[in-house]
C-alpha positions as semicolon CSV with decimal commas, in nm:
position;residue;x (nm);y (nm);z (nm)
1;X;-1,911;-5,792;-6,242
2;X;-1,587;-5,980;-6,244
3;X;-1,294;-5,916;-6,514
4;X;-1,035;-6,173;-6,493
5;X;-0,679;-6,003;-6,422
6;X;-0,504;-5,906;-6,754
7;X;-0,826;-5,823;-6,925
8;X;-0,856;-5,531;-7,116
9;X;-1,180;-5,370;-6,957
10;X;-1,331;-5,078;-7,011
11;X;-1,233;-4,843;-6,731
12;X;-1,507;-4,591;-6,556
13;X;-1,589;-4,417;-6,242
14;X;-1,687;-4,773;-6,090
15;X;-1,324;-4,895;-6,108
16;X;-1,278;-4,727;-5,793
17;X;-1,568;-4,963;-5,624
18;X;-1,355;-5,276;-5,737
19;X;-1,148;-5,539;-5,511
20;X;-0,906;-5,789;-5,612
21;X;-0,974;-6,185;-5,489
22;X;-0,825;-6,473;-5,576
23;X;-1,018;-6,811;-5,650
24;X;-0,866;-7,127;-5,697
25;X;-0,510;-6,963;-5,752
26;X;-0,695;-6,741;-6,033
27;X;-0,644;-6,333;-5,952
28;X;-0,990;-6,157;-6,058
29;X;-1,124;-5,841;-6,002
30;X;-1,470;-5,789;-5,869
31;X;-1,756;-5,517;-5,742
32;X;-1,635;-5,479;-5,348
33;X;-1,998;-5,581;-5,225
34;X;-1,995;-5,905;-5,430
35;X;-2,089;-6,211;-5,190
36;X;-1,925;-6,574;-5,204
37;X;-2,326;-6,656;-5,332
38;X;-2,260;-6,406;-5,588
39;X;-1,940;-6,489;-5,703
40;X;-1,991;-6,864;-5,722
41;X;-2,282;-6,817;-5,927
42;X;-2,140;-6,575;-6,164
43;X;-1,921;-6,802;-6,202
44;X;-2,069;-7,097;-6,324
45;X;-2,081;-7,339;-6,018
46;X;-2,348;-7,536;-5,928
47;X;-2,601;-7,510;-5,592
48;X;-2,476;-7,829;-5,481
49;X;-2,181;-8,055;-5,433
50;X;-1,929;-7,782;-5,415
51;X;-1,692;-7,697;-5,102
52;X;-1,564;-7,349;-5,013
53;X;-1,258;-7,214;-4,834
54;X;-1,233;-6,877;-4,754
55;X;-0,898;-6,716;-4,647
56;X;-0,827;-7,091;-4,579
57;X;-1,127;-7,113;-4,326
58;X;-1,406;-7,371;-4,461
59;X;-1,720;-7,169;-4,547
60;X;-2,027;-7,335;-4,471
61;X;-2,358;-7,295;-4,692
62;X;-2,485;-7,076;-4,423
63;X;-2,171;-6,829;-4,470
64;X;-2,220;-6,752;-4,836
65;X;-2,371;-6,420;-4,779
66;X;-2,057;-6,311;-4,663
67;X;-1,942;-5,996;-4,840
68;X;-1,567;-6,042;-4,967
69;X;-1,307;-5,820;-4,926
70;X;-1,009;-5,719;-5,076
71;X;-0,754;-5,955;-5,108
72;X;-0,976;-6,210;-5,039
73;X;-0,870;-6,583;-5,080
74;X;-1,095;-6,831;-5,191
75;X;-1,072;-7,242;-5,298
76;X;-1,335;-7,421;-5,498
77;X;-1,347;-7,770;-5,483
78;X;-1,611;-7,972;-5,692
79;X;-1,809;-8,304;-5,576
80;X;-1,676;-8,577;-5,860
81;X;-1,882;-8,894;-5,830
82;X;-1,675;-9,199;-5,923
83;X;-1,505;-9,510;-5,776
């Protein structure tokens, strides 16, 4: 689950199992084992044509697994086609 910062969410016994990232210069809160593959997707990015930094470290494909952790910094960048 992610709840963008400054949301009002609901809060439970499950806030305690939460981490704050940043993506793209956005703050969000998210479940602390949520993977970049996770994330991206819940996010609405595609499979392909997309780049990611993480903690200002390119993250290949085969990295995506990777569990975040808190304080986590990550940068999106988007293939545009064009001339």
């Amino acid at each position: 689950m992610i709840v963008r910062a400054g949301d009002d969410a609901e809060r439970s016994d499950e806030e305690e199992r939460r981490m704050m990232i940043v993506v793209n210069e956005q703050q969000l809160q998210v479940d602390d084992q949520t993977t970049v593959a996770a994330l991206l997707e819940s996010l609405g990015y595609p499979d392909r044509g997309i780049a990611v930094a993480l903690d200002q470290a390119v993250l290949p494909r085969s990295g995506w697994q990777t569990t975040l952790s808190d304080g986590a910094r990550l940068e999106v960048v988007t293939a545009v086609q064009g001339g």
